[in-house]
C-alpha positions, 0 to 999 in steps of 0.5 A: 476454536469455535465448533462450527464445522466451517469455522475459519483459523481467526474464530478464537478466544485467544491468540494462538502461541505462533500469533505472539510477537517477541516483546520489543515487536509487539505494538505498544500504547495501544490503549493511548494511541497518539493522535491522529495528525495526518494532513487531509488535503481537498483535491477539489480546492483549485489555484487561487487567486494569488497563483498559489496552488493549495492542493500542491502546497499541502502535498508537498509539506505532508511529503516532506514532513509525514511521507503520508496524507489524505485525498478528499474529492479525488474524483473517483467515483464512491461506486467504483470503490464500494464495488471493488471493496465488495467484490474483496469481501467476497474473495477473502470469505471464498478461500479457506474454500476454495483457493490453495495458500502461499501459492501462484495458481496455475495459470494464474498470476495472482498471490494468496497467503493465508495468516500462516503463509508468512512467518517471522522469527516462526510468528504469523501475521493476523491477516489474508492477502492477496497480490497480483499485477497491474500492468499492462492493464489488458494483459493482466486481467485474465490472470486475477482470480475467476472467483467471484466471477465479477471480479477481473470487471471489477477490479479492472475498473478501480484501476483505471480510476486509480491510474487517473488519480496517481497521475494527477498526485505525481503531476502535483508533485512534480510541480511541488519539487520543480520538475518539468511537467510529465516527468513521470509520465512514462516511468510510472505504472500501476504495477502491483494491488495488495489487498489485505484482510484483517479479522478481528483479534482476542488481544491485539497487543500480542500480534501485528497485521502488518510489520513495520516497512517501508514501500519500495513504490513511487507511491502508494495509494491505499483504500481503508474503508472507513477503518482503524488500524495504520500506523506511521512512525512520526519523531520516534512514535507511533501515529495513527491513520485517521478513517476518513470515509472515501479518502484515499491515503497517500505515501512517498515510496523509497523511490520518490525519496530517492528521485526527490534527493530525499526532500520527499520522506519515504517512512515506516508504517505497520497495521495493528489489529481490534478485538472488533473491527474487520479491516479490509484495504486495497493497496495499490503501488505505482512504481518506475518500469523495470528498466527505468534508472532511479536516481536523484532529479538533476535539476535538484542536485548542486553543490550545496545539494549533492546526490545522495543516491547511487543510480541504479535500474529499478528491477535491480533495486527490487533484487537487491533490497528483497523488496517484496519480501518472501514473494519477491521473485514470485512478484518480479516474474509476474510483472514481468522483471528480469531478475 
């Protein structure tokens, strides 16, 4: 490690033993990555003529066919996400400072981990994040970090505008699959932001940002930056995300796939790390009210087409599959669940 007196635990020459991946975890083909092929799709592009509406066309087959794709034109504004972005940055560059690791602050309702917080198999993650709830907007903020004290403003603002963008993406999608307009209108919220920091790493076929998951969203908005490094599984392999400056990356959630009858794909993703690119991103999951009951849409289940789903309350899928991981209870708490 370098020998500056504030130097943080990823300022190495090599990667530590506890950051090294067994051999079937590690990424692999880094040095001849798939190519890119997710759909980018321009929300700006409107119904023509023939009364085919493109934007919602496109949305459903790269649902059907990848389980992600890319918004261009989504009308958020480029300031509210430079300023969210920058608000992050300063966040992440405060804490081997001032923020205590892996715990809920007192008195606050956000999560930090730093790379040693999470552990598989005794193995660190090559990254800092930090979780905290969305919903109901007003009663949430002052839970978030103080530190930068612009923060909760901040914030705050990028999630308004990414209320209005995961409601007109859910409308889209509704009318892809059939379903009668607004039907999630009142069982979708922007619960959780995840955001991630991942510093540059010595050798980045040894470690992973992020394992392979899927999201336990309805579906999952996620602001890259401009930067490399998402990965989703396509027919057995690895495909990378693009870095489209101000696209907004889009994926099905296991409970889209459920709702859809699995006409939707909820897939697996990870993040893999540089040697010389910061990543920094903001997740955001829109998922059902804790109450809501998931199950296949009626008006997609026949007998040719049965339910492929049990019905189930969404804050029992969340317990009973773990779906946030090590900070499950810690998150169902914070949003509220009765678990």
């Amino acid at each position: 490690m370098k020998e500056e007196k504030d130097s943080r635990w990823f300022e190495l020459e090599c990667v530590p033993k506890d950051y090294i991946f067994s051999k079937e975890d590690r990424p692999q083909n880094l040095d001849s990555p798939v190519c890119d092929s997710i759909p980018v799709i321009d929300l700006a592009i409107s119904k023509a003529a023939n009364g085919h509406n493109q934007p919602v066309e496109e949305i459903l087959k790269a649902s059907q066919e990848f389980g992600f794709f890319q918004v261009i034109n989504h009308g958020i504004p480029e300031k509210t996400v430079i300023d969210a972005m920058s608000v992050l940055k300063e966040f992440f560059d405060m804490q081997s400072k001032y923020t205590t690791t892996g715990t809920v602050p007192h008195k606050k309702g956000y999560i930090y981990t730093s790379s040693t917080d999470f552990m598989k198999d005794g193995v660190h993650l090559w990254r800092e994040n930090i979780k905290h709830p969305c919903h109901p907007l007003e009663e949430c903020v002052h839970l978030w970090p103080d530190k930068p004290t612009r923060y909760q403003q901040v914030i705050a603002a990028y999630l308004v505008e990414i209320q209005k963008l995961s409601s007109r993406i859910l409308e889209m999608i509704c009318e892809g699959l059939g379903l009668k307009q607004g039907y999630f209108k009142d069982t979708s919220e922007v619960q959780l932001l995840s955001s991630n920091f991942y510093p540059p790493c010595p050798d980045p076929s040894l470690t992973l940002g992020i394992l392979p998951h899927h999201d336990p969203s309805l579906i999952t908005l996620l602001y890259q930056g401009g930067s490399t490094g998402l990965q989703v599984m396509k027919d057995g392999q690895w495909i990378n995300v693009g870095a489209i400056p101000d696209a907004f990356v889009v994926n099905v959630g296991n409970q889209l796939e459920i709702i859809s009858n699995r006409k939707l794909k909820s897939v697996k993703h990870r993040v893999v790390t540089s040697t010389h690119e910061t990543r920094r991103s903001i997740a955001t999951f829109v998922n059902p009210s804790p109450d809501c009951i998931i199950e296949p849409a009626k008006i997609l289940v026949n007998e040719l087409e049965p339910s492929l789903y049990t019905a189930s309350l969404y804050k029992e899928y969340v317990h009973r599959n773990n779906a946030f991981g090590d900070y499950t209870t810690a998150i169902q708490n914070a949003l509220h669940f009765d678990s």
